[in-house]
Every structure is written in C-alpha cells, then in structure tokens.
N, C-alpha and C positions, 0 to 999 in steps of 0.2 A: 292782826294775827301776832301772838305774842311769840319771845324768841324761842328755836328749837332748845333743847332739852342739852347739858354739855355731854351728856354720855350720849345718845342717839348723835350727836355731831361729831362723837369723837370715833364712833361703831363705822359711820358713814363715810369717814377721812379713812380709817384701817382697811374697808375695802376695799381701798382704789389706790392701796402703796403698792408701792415696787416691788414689796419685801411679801414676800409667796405666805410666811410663817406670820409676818402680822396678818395678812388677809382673811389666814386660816384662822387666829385667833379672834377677830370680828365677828365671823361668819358664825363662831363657836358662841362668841355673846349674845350671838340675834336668840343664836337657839334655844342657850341655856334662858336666857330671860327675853322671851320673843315683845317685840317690839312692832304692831301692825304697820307704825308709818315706815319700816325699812324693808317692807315687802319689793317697792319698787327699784330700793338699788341691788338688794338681792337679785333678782331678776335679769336688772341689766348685766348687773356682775356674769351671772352664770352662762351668758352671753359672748362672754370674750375673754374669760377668766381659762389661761393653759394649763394652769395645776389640776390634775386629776382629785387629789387630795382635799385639797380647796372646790372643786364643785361637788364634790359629793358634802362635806360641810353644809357649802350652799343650799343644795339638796334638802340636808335635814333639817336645816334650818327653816325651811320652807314648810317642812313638815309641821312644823312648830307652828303656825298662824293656819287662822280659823280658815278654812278652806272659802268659806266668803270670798276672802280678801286677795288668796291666789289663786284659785282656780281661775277669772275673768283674765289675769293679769298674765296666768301661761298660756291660754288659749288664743290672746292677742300676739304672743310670741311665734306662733303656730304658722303664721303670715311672714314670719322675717323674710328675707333674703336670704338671710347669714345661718349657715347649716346648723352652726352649733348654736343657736340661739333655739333651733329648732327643735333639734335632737335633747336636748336638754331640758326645754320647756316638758317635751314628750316623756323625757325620762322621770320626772319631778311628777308629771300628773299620774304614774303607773304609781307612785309612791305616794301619792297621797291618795288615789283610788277612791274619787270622787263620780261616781258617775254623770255630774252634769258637762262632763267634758268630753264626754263620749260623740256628740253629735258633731266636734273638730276634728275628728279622725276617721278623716276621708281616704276614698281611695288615692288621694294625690299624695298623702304622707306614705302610705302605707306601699305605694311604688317610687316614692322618692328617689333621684338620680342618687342623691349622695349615701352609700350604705349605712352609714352612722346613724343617720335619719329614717332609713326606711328599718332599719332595728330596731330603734329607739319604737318606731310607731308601734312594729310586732309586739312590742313586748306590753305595750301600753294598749293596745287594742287588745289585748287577748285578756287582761285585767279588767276594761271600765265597761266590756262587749258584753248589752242583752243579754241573756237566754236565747230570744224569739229571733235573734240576729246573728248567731254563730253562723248557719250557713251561705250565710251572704258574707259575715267575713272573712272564712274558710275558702271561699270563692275567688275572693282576690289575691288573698294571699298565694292561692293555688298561682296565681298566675307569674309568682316571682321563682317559683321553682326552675332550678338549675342556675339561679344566678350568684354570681358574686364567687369569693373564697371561702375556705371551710369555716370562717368565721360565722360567716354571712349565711352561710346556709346552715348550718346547724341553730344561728335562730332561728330562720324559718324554721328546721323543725321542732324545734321545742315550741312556738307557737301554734302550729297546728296539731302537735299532739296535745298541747293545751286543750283546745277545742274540743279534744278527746269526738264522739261519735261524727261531730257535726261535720268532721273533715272528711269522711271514712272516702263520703262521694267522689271526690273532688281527687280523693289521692290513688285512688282506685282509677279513676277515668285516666291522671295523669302517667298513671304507671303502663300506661300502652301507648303513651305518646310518639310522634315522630319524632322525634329531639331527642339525643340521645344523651343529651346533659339531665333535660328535665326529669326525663324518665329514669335517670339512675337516682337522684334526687328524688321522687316522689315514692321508688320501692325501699331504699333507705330509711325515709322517715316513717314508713310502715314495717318496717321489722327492728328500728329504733322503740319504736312504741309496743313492738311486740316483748322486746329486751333491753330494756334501758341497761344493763348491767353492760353489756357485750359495748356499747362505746359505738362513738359516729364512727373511727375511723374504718371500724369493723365493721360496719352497716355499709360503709358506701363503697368499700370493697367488694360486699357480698351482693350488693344492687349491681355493680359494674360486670362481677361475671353471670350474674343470673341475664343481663341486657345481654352480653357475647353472645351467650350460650343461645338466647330467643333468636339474635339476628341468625346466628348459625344454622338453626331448624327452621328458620325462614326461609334463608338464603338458597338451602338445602332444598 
C-alpha cells in the first residue's frame, strides 16, 4: 500500500488539534474537495468534537461523500455508547436523507434516555420514514409525549405534525389521557398544527387551561 496522500495527512492531523478553528478549517477541506478515505475520521471526529460550529462542518462535510460511503458508517455509530456519537450520526443521516437508513431507527433511538438523542431520531425518522410506516412511527413517538422541557417537547411536535394525517390517531387518543403532562402535550401539538403562527408557548398555555377547565367539569 503506497504512502497516504500529504494533503489527506495533513486534513486528518487538522482534525484532531486542539485549535477549534483549525479543526473547523479541515472539516471545511474534506468538503470543499471531499476526500472518501476521510469519511472515517469525520465520523469519529463528530463523535467527541464540543464545537457546535465544527460538527455541523463535520456535518456538511459529510454531506459531501457519496452516501455509499457514509450512510454504513453512521448507522454503525447508531450502536455507540457515547450519546453524541449517537445523536450526531442521527443528525447527519436526516441530512443527507438517504433512505437505506431508515431500518436503524428503531424504537430504542427514538425513546432514547438521553434527549439529544431521542431529538436527533425525531427529526431523522420523520425525514427517511416510509409512507406505508408513518402510523407506526407516529405511534411511538405518541408514547414520548409529555416528556422532557420545552425543547424536547416542541420536537416532538414538530415531528408529529410532520407526519401531518398519520398522527391525527394517536394525538387525538393522547389528548384524554390520564397524565396530565401527556395530555396537555398532545392537545398543544394539535392546535400547534392547527396555528403554527400562534407559537408553542401559546399552544401549551391553551392545552393547560383547556386540561383545568375538562378536569373541573369532571370533577364537578
């Protein structure tokens, strides 16, 4: 095997400085002139790389190679331990929206403990997702309603109103839930989808006293 290339050696030294702004500039080489054999320290990189700046780079850089060559190589990451290796790989494949990637995003991402990760899936399952399989991914998703902070939850609903029809079941059943986190979450993201103008924080105001006002006529 003859020696690497000085520029591919010198790409593959830049991403692994100390210095945030070389890394960034690396990352910006892979892409401006992509390079297949530096798909795998990309990878690794976007793995443990803290700059936000630098993994979206990484990101696009990725975008840049024939999806051959990354799609195998995110979906292996899909397995790590390490969250952001996870959430990252996920975010990278919503971006390059490949659908043979679609069969690694399982229900286990898509409830993942760490929020980051279970975002990352929403937003990438609701991109590489069937047709014939929205309701089944609508289904799961339903099940994370009321979790997390308003980060968290305002993806979920922008991913199930993604879904647009296939949700309607799932958010309608949730919206008379016993839970009365779920259930204020579930009528927000249907009158989010009714008004995307009016904003979450006015959606999940207008869920919370519509839930009052039900338990009250219950209660009553």
């Amino acid at each position: 095997m003859g020696a690497e290339d000085p520029t591919t050696t010198a790409v593959r030294r830049g991403l692994e400085s100390g210095n945030a702004s070389v890394r960034l500039r690396a990352a910006l080489a892979v892409g401006t002139s992509p390079d297949a054999g530096l798909v795998d320290s990309l990878v690794e990189r976007c793995a443990v790389e803290p700059d936000g700046y630098v993994r979206d780079m990484l990101t696009w850089a990725l975008t840049r190679l024939p999806p051959a060559v990354t799609v195998p190589r995110l979906v292996e990451q899909l397995r790590s331990t390490r969250a952001q290796a996870r959430s990252q790989a996920l975010h990278t494949l919503s971006k390059i929206g490949d659908r043979r990637a679609w069969p690694a995003i399982g229900p286990a991402l898509l409830t993942d403990a760490d929020d980051e990760v279970a975002r990352s899936a929403w937003r990438a399952a609701v991109v590489l997702v069937p047709e014939d399989q929205k309701p089944e991914l609508a289904a799961v998703l339903a099940t994370q309603l009321g979790r997390g902070g308003r980060e968290t939850q305002l993806s979920l609903s922008r991913a199930l109103i993604a879904l647009d029809e296939a949700s309607t079941p799932v958010l309608t059943a949730a919206g008379s839930a016993r839970d009365l986190g779920r259930r204020q979450h579930a009528i927000a993201t249907e009158r989010l989808r009714r008004d995307p103008d009016a904003g979450f924080e006015y959606a999940i105001e207008q869920a919370k006293r519509a839930v009052a006002l039900g338990t009250m006529t219950a209660e009553g």
